[in-house]
PANUBA-58117 format. One line per field, with one value per residue (C-alpha): residue number from 1; x, y, z. Coordinates in steps of 0.02 Angstrom, whole numbers, plus 50000, padded with zeros to 5 digits. Example, Ala and Ser with C-alpha at 12.3 -4.5 7.8 and 13.67 -1.06 7.14 Angstrom:
<rs>
resi <- c(1	2)
east <- c(50615	50684)
north <- c(49775	49947)
up <- c(50390	50357)
</rs>
This chain:
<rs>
resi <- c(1	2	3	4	5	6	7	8	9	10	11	12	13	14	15	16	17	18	19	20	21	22	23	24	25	26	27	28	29	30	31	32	33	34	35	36	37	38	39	40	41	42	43	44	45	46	47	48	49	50	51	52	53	54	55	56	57	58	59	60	61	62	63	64	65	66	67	68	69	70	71	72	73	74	75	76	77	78	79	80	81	82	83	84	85	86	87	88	89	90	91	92	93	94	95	96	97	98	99	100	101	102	103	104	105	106	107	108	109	110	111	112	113	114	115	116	117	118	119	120	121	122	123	124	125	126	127	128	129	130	131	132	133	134	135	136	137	138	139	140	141	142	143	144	145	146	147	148	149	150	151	152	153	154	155	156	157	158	159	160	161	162	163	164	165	166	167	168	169	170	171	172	173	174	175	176	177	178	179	180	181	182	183	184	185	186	187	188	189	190	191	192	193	194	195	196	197	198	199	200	201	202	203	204	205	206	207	208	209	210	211	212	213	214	215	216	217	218	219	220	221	222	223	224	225	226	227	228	229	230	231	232	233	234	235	236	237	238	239	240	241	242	243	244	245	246	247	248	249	250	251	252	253	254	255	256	257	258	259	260	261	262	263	264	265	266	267	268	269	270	271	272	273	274	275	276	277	278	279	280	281	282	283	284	285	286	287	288	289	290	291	292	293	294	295	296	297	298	299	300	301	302	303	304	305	306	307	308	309	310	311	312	313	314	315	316	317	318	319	320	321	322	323	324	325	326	327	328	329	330	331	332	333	334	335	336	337	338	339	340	341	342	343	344	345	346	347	348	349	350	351	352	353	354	355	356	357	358	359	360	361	362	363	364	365	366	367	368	369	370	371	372	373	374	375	376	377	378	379	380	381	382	383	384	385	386	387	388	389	390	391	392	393	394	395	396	397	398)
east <- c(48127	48275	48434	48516	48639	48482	48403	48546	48565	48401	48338	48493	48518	48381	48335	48432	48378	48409	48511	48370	48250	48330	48253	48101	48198	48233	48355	48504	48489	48476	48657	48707	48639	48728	48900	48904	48871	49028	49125	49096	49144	49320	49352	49305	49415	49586	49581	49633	49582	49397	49274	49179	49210	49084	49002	48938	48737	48738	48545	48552	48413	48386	48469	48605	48649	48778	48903	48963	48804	48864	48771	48786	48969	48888	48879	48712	48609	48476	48363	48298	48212	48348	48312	48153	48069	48072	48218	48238	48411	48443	48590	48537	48431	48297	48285	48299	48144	48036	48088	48061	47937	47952	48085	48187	48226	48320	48455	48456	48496	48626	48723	48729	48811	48962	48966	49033	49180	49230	49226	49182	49218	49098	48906	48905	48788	48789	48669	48658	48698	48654	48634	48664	48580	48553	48691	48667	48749	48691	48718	48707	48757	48837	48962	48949	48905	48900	48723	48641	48475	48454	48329	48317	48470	48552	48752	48844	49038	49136	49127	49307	49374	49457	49327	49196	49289	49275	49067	49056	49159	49055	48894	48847	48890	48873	48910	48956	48911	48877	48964	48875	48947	48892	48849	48674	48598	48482	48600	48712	48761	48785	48959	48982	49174	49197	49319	49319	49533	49508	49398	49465	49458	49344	49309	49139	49106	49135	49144	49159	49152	49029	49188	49226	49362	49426	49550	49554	49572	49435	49308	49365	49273	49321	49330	49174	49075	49147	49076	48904	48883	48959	48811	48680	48755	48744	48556	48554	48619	48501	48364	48413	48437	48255	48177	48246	48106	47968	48079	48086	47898	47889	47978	47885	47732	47738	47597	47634	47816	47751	47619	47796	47887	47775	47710	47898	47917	47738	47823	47963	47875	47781	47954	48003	48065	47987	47862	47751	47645	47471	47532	47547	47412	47308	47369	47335	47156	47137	47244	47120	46953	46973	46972	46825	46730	46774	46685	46525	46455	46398	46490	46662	46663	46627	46787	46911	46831	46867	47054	47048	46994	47135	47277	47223	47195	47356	47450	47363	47425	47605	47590	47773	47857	47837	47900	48019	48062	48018	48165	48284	48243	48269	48452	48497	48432	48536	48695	48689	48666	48832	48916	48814	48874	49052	49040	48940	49106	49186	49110	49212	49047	48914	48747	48598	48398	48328	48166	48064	48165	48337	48450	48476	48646	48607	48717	48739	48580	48683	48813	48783	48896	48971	49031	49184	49150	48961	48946	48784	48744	48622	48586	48671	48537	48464	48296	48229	48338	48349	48204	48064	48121	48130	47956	47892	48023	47956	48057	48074	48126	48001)
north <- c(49708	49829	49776	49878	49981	50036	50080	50172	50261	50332	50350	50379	50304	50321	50131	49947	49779	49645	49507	49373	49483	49457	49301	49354	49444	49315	49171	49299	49376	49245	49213	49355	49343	49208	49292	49439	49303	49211	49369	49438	49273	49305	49471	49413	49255	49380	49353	49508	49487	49505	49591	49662	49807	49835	49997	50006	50067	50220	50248	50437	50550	50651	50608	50771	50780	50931	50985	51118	51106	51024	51181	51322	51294	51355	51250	51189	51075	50942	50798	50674	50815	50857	50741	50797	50861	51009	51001	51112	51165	51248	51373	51503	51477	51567	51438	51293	51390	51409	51231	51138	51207	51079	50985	50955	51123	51126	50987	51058	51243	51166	51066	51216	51316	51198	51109	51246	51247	51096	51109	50990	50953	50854	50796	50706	50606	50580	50542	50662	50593	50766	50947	51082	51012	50839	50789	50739	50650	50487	50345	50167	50029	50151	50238	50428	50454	50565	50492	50560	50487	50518	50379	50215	50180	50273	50308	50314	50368	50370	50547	50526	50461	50549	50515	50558	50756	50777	50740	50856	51002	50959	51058	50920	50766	50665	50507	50513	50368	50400	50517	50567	50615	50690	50854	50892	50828	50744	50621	50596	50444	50347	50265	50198	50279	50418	50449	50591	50584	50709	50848	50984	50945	51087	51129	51083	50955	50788	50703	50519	50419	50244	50106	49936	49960	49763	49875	49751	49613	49500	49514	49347	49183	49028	48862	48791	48966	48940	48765	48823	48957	48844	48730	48872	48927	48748	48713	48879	48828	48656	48782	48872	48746	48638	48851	48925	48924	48968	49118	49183	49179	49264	49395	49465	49434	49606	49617	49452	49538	49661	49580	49469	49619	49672	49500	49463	49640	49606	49437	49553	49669	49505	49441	49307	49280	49101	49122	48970	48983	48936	49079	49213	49141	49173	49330	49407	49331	49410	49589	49581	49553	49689	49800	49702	49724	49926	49941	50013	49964	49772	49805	49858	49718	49600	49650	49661	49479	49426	49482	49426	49238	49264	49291	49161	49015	49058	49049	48873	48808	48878	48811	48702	48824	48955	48851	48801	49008	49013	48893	48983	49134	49068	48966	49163	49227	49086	49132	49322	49314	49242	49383	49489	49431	49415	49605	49656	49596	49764	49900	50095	50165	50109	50071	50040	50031	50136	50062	50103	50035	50084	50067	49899	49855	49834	49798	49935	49935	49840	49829	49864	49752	49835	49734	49843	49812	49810	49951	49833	49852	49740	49773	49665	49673	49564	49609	49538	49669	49820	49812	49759	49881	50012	49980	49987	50109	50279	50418	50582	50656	50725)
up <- c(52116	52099	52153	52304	52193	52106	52222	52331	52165	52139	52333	52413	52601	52666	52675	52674	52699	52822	52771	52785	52699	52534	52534	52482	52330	52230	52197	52146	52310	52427	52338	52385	52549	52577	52489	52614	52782	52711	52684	52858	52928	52834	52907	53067	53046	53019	52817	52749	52576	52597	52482	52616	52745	52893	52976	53150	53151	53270	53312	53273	53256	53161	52972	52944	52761	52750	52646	52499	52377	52203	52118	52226	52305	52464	52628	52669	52798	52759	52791	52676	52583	52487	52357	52362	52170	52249	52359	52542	52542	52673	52682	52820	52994	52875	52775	52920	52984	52832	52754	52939	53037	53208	53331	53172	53167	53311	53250	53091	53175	53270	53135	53015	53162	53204	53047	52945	53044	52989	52862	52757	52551	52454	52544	52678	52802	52964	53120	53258	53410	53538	53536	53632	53821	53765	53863	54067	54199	54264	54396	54283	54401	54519	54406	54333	54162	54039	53931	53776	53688	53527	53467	53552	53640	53777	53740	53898	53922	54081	54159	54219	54059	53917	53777	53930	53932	53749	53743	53902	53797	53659	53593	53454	53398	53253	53166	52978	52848	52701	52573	52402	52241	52091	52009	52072	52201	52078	52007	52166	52215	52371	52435	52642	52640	52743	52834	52973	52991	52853	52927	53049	53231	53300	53468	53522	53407	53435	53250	53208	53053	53069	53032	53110	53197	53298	53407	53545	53433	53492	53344	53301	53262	53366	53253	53346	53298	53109	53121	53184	53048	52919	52952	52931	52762	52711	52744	52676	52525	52519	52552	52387	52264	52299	52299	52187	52042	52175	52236	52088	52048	52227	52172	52049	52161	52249	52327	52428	52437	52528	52632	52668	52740	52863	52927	52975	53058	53153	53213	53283	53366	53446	53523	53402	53215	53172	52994	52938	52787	52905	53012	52858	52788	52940	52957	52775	52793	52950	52881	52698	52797	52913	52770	52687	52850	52857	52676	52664	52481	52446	52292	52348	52480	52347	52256	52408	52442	52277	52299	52459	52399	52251	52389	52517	52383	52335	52497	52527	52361	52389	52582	52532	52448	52576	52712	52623	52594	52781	52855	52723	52812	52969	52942	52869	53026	53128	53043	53056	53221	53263	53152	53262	53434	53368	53315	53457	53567	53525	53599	53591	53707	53821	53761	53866	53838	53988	54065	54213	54313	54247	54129	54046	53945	53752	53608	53466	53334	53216	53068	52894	52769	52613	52471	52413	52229	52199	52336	52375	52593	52691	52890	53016	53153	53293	53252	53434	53534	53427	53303	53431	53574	53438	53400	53570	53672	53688	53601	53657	53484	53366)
</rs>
């Protein structure tokens, strides 16, 4: 398994784990796990030395990656695809057009107009927030708002207020991240440090950078919270030391890795977070035969039941361990939580889930964790109000 500054190196931003997950990444990460949940609950305990800094998860849509080309010197737009082999650079609305044929277009149209103006030195990345009409007035809990939509959650600002007159005046906005560096875009690499005090302040664009920011000054744990997580990261810890050799044979298991991954995010998008070994073990026998039963030759079924066989005999043997790896994962998920809810406290803009019914109040997706040295990131999220209502809320983004 690569580590994160691996992989941020070679695939660029474009995914990051959750803090629990690294469980199932060996015994070197669940220390570091671990590392980051202690170094979060420094910053957020006034300690000013602390190796970590924190970002606030804006749920943008689509992924803008803009800047002056490291090649060309020209200013360009992007998604994703410009780390493609064949990358789709795209410097004119020709190219948006011929590259991105679809609603991406649209954002990608939009950033290249106002973007330019910035303007902006290096590559940077940033989530769109709105377009041009994505903005509209409306009534939550009797007040005025100005709203916007761009993925899951709905952002809401105070028509009357001062922040609420800039998004009105505003024809996009966006929320930078990420800045890359390097001399093609190839070989660039990844760092969470921009900062948007540098760019020009242009009319019609409403521009902000993804930081922490504890302006209020109540992002702060109490001594009973520190006690509470304090208790986590020490089962944690127990949890470790009597694993360790059986999460490191996981590791390099990547099949049940990934089988791992995607139980815990079915669990999620079921309404809870609790994993036992019978219940994955249930639930790959039930995943593998599915396929078996969708095979049409005696032979072929005979091999996927074979592997299928392998896989559960193995799960029942390991039944221990994995709980074991379970109830790690769980004590992880225990402590991040209260990091969440203590960084959840400070909010700069109103963020609601809109039903059928109306609009429902939300916290922000989540916080990512940076570790100032290592540049390593993992996701601060509760997974049971963002992750499963992202899985099930309907979009109305393409």
């Amino acid at each position: 398994m690569k580590s994160f500054s691996t992989y941020l190196t070679e695939a660029k931003n474009t995914h990051m784990t959750h803090l629990e997950d690294l469980v199932f990444e060996g015994s070197g990460r669940v220390e570091e796990a671990i590392s980051f949940a202690e170094e979060v609950a420094k910053m957020l305990s006034g300690q000013a030395a602390t190796k970590i800094s924190a970002t606030v998860k804006w749920d943008g849509a689509p992924a803008i990656f803009c800047g002056i080309h490291p090649e060309t010197k020209k200013f360009f737009v992007g998604t994703k695809s410009i780390f493609n082999k064949t990358p789709k650079i795209n410097y004119t609305v020709a190219d948006i057009r011929k590259n991105h044929p679809g609603g991406v277009s649209r954002s990608l149209e939009t950033a290249l107009k106002y973007l330019k103006k910035l303007p902006i030195k290096g590559v940077i990345q940033g989530d769109m927030m709105f377009g041009p009409g994505d903005v509209t007035v409306k009534k939550i809990k009797g007040e005025s708002y100005y709203t916007f939509t761009p993925n899951t959650i709905t952002y809401a600002v105070p028509v009357d207020s001062d922040f609420g007159k800039k998004i009105q005046s505003s024809k996009m906005g966006i929320v930078f991240h990420t800045k890359y560096t390097g001399r093609s875009t190839s070989k660039m690499k990844a760092s969470f440090n921009v900062n948007v005090d540098a760019l020009k302040k242009v009319s019609g664009v409403w521009v902000d950078d993804a930081k922490f920011r504890d302006v209020t000054g109540t992002a702060t744990l109490t001594s009973s919270e520190t006690e509470t997580l304090n208790g986590h990261l020490k089962t944690a810890r127990s949890l470790l030391s009597s694993s360790k050799s059986f999460l490191d044979e996981l590791k390099d298991n990547s099949k049940v890795v990934d089988e791992l991954n995607i139980y815990a995010n079915q669990q999620v998008r079921k309404g809870v977070t609790s994993l036992s070994s019978s219940g994955f073990t249930e639930w790959i026998d039930s995943k593998l035969q599915a396929g078996i039963d969708a095979l049409k030759t005696d032979a072929a079924k005979a091999r996927k039941e074979s592997a299928r066989d392998e896989m559960v005999s193995y799960l029942k043997a390991k039944n221990t361990n994995l709980d074991t790896v379970f109830a790690l994962h769980a004590s992880l998920t225990s402590a991040k939580i209260i990091l969440v809810r203590k960084l959840e406290s400070v909010k700069s803009i109103g963020t609601f889930i809109q039903t059928a019914t109306g609009f429902n109040v939300t916290a922000p997706e989540g916080f990512v964790a940076i570790d100032k040295l290592t540049k390593n990131a993992v996701k601060l999220v509760d997974r049971l109000e963002f992750s499963r209502a992202n899985f099930t809320v309907d979009k109305n983004w393409i």
